[in-house]
Structures are given as structure tokens and as C-alpha cells.
N, C-alpha and C positions, 0 to 999 in steps of 0.2 A: 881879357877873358872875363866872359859876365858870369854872375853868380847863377844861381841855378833858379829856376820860378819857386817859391814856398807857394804849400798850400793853405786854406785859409786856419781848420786847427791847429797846424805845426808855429803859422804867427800869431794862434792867440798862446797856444803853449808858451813860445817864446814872452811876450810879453806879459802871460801870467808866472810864470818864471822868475823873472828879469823882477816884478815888483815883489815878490815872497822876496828874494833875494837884497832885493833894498829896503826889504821893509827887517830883514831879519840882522841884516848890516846895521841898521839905522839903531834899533835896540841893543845889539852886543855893542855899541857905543855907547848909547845912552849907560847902562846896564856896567859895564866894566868902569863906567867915571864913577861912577855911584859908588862901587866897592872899592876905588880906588880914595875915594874921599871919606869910607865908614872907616877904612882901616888908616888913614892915616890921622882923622879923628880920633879913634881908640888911642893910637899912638902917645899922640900930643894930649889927652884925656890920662894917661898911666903914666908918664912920665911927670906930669903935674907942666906941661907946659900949653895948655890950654887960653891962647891968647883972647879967645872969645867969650869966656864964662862961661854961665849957665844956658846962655844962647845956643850954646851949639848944636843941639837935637834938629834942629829944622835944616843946618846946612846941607843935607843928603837930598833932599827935596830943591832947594836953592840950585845944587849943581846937575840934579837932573831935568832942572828947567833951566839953564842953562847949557849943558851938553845934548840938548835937543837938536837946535840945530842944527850944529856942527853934524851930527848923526844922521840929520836928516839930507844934509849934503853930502856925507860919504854914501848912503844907500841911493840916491838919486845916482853918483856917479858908477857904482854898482848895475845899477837897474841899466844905464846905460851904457856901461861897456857889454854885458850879458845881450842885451838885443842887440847890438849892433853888431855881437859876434855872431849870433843867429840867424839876422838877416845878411849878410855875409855869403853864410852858407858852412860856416866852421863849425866846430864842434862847440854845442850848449857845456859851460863844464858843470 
């Protein structure tokens, strides 16, 4: 059974789509390692067990350049399961 012809806006939709969608995946990674590292900063900051010292202000920047590209791999694989659903012929979700 072949998929059905797309027209030409429905695969740019798709594909504009598909990249909002990995680009918005890619940030709620980046974005949640960040708060996942301010708060357990704070943490280890209150409890006095702060193994880095006064260093520590810059680690949220460190793990957001670092959870970059992990992020930018989840939104890639995002962007491409989304058009491949699309060109398909299934439902954009």
C-alpha cells in the first residue's frame, strides 16, 4: 500500500514542524540539565557540602555547554521521527 502523494506546503509544513519541534526538544534538554544542576548546586551550597568552592557560579554554563549536544541529538531524532511520520502519510502529532 503506497502512501498517499503530499503536496508541496503540507512537506514544507511537515518539515517546518519537525524542526520547531527539535529545536524546542533540543532546549527543554538543554534548559532542564541547567535547573537540574542550579538546584542541586543550591543543594550541596546549603548543606555546606560544596566540593568545588567558590568555583562553583560558572558550573550552570559548563553543563549547559555541555548538555548541548546531547540535546541537539534528542531534537534531531525528534525532527526525524515527526517527518517521517508525515511523509508516511500519518497523523503530524
Amino acid at each position: 500500500m503506497s502512501a498517499p502523494s503530499l503536496n508541496a506546503p503540507r512537506r514544507v509544513g511537515i518539515i517546518v514542524y519537525g524542526l520547531l519541534a527539535g529545536f524546542a526538544a533540543a532546549m527543554v534538554f538543554a534548559i532542564a540539565s541547567v535547573f537540574l544542576v542550579a538546584v542541586a548546586s543550591w543543594f550541596l551550597r546549603y548543606t555546606n557540602w560544596d566540593p568545588t568552592g567558590e568555583r562553583s557560579g560558572p558550573l550552570e554554563i559548563v553543563v549547559a555547554y555541555y548538555a548541548l549536544l546531547p540535546g541537539v541529538i534528542v531534537g534531531a531524532v525528534v525532527c526525524w521521527k515527526i517527518c517521517k511520520s508525515g511523509w508516511r502519510g500519518g497523523p503530524v502529532p
